[in-house]
C-alpha positions as CSV (number, residue, x, y, z in Angstrom):
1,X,29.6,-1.6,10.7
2,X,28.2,2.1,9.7
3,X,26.5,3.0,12.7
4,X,28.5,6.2,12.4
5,X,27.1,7.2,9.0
6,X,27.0,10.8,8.8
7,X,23.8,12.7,9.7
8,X,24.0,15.5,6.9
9,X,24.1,12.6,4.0
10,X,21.1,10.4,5.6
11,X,19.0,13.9,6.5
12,X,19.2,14.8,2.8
13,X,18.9,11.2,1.7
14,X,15.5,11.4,4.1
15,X,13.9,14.6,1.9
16,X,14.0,12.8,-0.8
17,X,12.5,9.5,0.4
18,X,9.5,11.4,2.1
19,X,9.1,13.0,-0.8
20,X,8.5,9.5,-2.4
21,X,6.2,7.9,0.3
22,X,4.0,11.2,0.0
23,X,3.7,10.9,-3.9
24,X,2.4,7.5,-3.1
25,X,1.0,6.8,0.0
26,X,-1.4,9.1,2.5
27,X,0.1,11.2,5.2
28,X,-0.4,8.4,8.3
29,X,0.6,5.9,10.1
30,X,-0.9,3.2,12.3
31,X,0.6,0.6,14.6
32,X,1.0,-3.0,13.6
33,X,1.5,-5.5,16.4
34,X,2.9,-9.2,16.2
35,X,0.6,-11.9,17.9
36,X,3.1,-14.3,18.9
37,X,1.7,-17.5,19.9
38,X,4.7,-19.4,21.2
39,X,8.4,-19.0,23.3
40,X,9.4,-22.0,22.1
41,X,11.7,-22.3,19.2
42,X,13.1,-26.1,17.8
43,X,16.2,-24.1,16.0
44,X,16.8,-22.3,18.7
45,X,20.2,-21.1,17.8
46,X,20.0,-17.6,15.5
47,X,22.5,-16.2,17.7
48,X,20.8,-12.7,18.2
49,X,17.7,-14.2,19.7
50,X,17.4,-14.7,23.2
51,X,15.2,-18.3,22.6
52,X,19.3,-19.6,22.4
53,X,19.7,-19.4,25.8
54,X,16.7,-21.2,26.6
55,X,17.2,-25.1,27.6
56,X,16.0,-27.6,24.3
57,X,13.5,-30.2,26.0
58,X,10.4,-30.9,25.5
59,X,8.8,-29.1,28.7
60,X,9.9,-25.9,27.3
61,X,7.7,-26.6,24.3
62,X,4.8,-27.1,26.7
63,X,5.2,-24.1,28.4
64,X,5.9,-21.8,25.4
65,X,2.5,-22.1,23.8
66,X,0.0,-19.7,24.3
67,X,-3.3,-20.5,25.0
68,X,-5.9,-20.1,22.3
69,X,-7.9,-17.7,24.7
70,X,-5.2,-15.5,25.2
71,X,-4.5,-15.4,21.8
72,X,-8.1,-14.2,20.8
73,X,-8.7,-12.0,23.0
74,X,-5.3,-9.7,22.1
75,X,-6.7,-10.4,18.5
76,X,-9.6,-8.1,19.8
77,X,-7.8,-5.5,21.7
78,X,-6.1,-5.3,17.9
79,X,-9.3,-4.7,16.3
80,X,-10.8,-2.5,18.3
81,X,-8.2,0.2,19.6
82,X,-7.6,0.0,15.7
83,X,-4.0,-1.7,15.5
84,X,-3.3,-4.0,12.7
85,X,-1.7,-7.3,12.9
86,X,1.8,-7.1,11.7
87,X,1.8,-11.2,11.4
88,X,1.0,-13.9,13.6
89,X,4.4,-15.2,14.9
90,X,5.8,-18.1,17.1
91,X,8.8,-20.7,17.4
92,X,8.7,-22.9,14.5
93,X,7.4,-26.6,15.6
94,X,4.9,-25.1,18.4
95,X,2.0,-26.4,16.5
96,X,1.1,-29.4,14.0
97,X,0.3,-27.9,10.7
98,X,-3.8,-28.9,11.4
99,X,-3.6,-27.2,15.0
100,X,-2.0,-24.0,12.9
101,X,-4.5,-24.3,10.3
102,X,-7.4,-24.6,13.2
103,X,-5.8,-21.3,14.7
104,X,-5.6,-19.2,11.5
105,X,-9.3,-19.9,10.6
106,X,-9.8,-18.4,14.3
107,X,-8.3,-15.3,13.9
108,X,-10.1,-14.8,10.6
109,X,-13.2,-15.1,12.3
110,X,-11.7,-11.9,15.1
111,X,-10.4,-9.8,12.1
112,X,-12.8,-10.3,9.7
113,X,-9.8,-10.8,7.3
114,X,-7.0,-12.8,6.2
115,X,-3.2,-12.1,8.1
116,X,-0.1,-12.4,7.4
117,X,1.9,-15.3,8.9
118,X,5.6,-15.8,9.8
119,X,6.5,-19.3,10.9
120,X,9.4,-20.3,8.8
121,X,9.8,-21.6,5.2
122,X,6.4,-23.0,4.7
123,X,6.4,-25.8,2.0
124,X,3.8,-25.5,-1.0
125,X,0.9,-27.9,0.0
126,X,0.6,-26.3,3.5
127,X,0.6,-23.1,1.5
128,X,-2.3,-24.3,-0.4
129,X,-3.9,-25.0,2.7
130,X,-3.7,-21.7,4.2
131,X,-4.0,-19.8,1.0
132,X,-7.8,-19.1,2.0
133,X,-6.9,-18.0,5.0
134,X,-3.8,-15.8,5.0
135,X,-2.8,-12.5,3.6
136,X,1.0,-12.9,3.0
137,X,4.0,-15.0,4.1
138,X,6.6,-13.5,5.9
139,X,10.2,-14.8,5.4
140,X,12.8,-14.1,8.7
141,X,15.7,-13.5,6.1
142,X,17.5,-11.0,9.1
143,X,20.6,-10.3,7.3
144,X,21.3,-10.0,3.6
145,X,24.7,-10.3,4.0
146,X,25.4,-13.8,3.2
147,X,29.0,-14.4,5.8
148,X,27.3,-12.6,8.9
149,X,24.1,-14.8,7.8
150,X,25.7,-17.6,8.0
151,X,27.1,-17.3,11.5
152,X,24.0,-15.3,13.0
153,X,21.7,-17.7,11.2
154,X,23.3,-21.0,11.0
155,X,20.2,-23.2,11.0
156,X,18.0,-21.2,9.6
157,X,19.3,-21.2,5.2
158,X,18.0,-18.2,3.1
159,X,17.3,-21.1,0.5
160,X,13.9,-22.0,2.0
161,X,12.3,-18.7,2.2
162,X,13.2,-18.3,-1.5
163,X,11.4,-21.6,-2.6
164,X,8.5,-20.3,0.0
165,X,8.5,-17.0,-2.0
166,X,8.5,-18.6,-5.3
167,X,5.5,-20.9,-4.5
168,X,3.5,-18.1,-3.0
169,X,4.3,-16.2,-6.2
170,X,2.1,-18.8,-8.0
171,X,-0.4,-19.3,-5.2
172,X,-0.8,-15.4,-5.4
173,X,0.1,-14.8,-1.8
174,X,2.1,-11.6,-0.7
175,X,5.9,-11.7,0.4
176,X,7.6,-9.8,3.0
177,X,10.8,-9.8,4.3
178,X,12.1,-9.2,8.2
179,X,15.9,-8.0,8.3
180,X,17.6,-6.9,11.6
181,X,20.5,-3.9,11.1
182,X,22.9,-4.6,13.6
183,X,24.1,-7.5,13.0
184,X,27.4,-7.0,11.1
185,X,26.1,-5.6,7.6
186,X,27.2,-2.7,5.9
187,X,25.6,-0.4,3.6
188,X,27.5,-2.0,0.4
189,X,24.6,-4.2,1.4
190,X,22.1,-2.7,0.1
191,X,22.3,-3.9,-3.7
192,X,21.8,-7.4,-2.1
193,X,18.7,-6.4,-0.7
194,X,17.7,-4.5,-3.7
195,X,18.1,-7.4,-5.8
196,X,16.0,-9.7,-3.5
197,X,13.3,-7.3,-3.4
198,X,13.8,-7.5,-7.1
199,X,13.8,-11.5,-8.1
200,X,11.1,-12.4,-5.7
201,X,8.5,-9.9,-6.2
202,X,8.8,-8.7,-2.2
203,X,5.5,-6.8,-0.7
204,X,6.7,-5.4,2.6
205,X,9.9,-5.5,4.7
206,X,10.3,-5.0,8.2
207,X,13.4,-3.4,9.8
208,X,14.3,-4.0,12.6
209,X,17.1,-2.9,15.3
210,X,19.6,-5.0,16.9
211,X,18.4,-5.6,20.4
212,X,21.2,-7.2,22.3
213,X,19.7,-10.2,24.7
214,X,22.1,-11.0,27.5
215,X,23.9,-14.5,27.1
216,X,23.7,-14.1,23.3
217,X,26.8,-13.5,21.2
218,X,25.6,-9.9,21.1
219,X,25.5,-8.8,24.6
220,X,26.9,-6.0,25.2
221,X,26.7,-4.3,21.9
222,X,25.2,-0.7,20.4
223,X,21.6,-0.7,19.0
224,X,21.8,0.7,15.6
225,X,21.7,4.9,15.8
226,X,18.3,6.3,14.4
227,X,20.5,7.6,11.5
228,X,21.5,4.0,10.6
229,X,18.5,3.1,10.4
230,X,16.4,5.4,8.8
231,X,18.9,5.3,5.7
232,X,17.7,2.1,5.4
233,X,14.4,3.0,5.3
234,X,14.9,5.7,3.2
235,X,17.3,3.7,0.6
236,X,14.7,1.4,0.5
237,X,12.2,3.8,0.3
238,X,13.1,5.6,-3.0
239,X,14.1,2.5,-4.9
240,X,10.8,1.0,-4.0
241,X,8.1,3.5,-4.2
242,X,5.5,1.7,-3.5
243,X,6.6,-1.3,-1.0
244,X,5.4,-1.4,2.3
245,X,8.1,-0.2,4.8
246,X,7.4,-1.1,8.8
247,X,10.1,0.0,11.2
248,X,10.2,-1.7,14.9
249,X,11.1,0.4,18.1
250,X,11.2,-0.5,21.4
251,X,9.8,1.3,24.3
252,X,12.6,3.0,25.0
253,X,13.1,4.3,21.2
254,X,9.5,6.2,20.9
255,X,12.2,9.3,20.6
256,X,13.0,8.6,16.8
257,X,9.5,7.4,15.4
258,X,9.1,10.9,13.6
259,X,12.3,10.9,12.3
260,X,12.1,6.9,11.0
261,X,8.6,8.3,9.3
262,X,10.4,11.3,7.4
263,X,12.4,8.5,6.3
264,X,9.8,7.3,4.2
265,X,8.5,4.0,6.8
266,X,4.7,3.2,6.4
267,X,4.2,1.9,10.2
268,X,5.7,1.5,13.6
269,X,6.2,-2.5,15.4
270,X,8.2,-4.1,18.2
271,X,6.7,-1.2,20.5
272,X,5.6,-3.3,23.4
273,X,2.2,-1.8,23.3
274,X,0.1,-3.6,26.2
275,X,2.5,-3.3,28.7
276,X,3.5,0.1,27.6
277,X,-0.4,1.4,27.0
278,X,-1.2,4.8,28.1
279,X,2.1,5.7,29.6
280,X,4.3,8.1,29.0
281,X,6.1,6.6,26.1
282,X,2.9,5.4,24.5
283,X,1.7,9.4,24.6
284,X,5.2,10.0,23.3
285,X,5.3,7.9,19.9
286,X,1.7,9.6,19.2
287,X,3.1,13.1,19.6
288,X,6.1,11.7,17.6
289,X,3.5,10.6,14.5
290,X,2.4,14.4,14.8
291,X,5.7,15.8,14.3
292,X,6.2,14.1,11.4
293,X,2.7,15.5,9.9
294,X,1.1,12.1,10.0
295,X,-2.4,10.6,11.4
296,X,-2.2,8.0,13.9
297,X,-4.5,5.5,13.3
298,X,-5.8,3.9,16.4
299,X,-4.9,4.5,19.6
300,X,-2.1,3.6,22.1
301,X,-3.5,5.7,25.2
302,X,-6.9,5.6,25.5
303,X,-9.2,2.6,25.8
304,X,-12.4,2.8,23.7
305,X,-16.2,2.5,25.8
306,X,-17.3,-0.7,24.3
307,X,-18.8,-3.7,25.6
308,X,-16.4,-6.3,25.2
309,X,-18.4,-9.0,26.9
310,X,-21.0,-8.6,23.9
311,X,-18.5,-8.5,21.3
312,X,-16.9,-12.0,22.6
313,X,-20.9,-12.6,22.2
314,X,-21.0,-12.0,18.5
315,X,-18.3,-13.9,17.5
316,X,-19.3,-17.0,15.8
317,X,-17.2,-19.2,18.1
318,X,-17.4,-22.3,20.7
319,X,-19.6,-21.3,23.7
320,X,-17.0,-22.5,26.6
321,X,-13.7,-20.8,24.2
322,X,-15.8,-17.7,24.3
323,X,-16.3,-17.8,28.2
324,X,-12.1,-18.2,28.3
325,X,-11.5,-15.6,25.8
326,X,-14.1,-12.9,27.9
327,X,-11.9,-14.3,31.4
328,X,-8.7,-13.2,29.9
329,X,-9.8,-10.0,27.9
330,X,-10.9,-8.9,31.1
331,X,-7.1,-9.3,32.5
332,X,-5.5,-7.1,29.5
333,X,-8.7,-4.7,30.0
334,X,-8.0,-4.1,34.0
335,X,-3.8,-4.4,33.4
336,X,-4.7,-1.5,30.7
337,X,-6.9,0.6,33.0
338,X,-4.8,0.3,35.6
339,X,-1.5,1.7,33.5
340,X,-4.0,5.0,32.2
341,X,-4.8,5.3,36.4
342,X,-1.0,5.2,36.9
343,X,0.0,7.7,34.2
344,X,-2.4,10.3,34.2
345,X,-3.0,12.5,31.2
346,X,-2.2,15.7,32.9
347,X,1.4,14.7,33.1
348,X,2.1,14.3,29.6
């Protein structure tokens, strides 16, 4: 692994690539945030993920849904502090393809728009399905490298995604990609990925770090150094001018989101943002966005005066769902209000 690339070479590689993303996109950035809607997982076994230590039965499954309430009412804390929605996320089998469907049309209804979804290889006539409702499909390809893949990934084939990929082509559906450095790839990588970007017509690709879960094969190990992976970003960045490049960071990271932007990344994910809102790592990665000379769209540290009750109200939804959704907007709300009480804005 390159973790050690040298900093000169990836700094000057970095010019270059912000160079690129200013010639073609505007100087900001915004927040995109996964809705996950299940723990549960019936692969189970990408070796990396910390669903592998969980025990297979069928109570698990139970438990790992969300509830549709919850669910809607983050969808709104999204909207209106001006997130977007980086997908909507969860362990593949958690719902029946009609109880997906019935969720999808839901969240449409919050945004006001379609999303992008990321729940495995998705076969063509439940594409067709979705098509009215979604943005783009998201393919968890995690490695490029076809040996590491193999052994990170070993039920989860590339072959799947590609056939997915293929048939949104013709549904005229968006692509994107999620890859995780870390894992055992190399930068002699790269052409791999170049050419995958190439053959299937790829939108947007998300990179993310290696976070090593205890009890997985990885415990134990290095995240990826910021210099890893903004030449990622950055490689990616000036052979693709105009893809959509999302980087994810955990709470812990907020240090290197100026330097992954200068890298030539569109967005930030991964950042834990609800339990992380309005502390001193949330005022952090919006300083950050100002160091690198771009606008943060939204806001990760100060809630907006609206009455949320009302806009549950408006939403053209079942009377008794709405009640649940205002019980449980109410919780983020007060968990919120109670982080901004706990980290003042004087200390930042």
């Amino acid at each position: 692994m390159i973790h050690a690339i040298k900093s000169l070479a990836v700094e000057s590689l970095m010019e270059k690539a912000n160079k690129v993303y200013l010639a073609n996109f505007p100087a900001e950035t915004n927040f995109e945030r996964a809705l996950f809607f299940s723990w549960y997982c019936s692969i189970r076994d990408c070796k990396f993920c910390y669903m592998s230590t969980q025990p297979n039965d069928n109570k698990y499954q139970k438990i790992g849904r969300r509830t549709t309430e919850s669910l809607l009412a983050e969808a709104l804390l999204i909207k209106h502090l001006r997130w977007e929605v980086g997908f909507l996320s969860g362990g593949k089998g958690a719902y029946t393809a009609d109880g997906f469907l019935d969720l999808v049309k839901k969240l449409n209804i919050i945004f006001g728009e379609k999303v992008w979804i990321n729940i495995g290889a998705i076969k063509k006539e439940e594409l067709e399905k979705l098509q009215p409702y979604i943005k783009g499909v998201v393919g968890s390809i995690e490695t490029v490298n076809k040996k590491v893949h193999d052994f990170v990934c070993p039920s989860k084939p590339v072959e799947p995604y590609l056939g997915m990929f293929n048939d949104a082509t013709q549904l005229s559906i968006k692509k994107a990609i999620t890859i995780i450095l870390g894992l055992g790839e190399t930068e002699d990588d790269f052409p791999a990925l170049e050419n995958l970007i190439k053959q299937y017509g790829i939108d947007k690709i998300h990179f993310y770090g290696l976070n090593p879960h205890k009890d997985t094969v990885f415990e134990g190990f290095s995240a990826p150094t910021k210099y890893y992976q903004a030449w990622w970003i950055a490689k990616t960045r000036i052979t693709f001018p105009k893809i959509d490049i999302q980087f994810g960071i955990w709470d812990d990271r907020a240090d290197r989101v100026a330097f992954l932007l200068n890298a030539g990344a569109n967005s930030i994910s991964k950042y834990p943002a609800l339990k992380a809102f309005g502390t001193k790592s949330a005022f952090e990665l919006e300083e950050q966005c100002k160091l690198a000379g771009r606008k943060f769209k939204g806001t990760l540290t100060k809630l907006p005066e609206l009455d949320w009750n009302n806009l549950v109200d408006e939403l053209e939804l079942d009377k008794d769902l709405k009640q649940k959704i205002k019980k449980k907007l109410n919780i983020y709300l007060k968990n919120m209000g109670k982080s901004l009480e706990e980290h003042p804005t004087d200390c930042h």
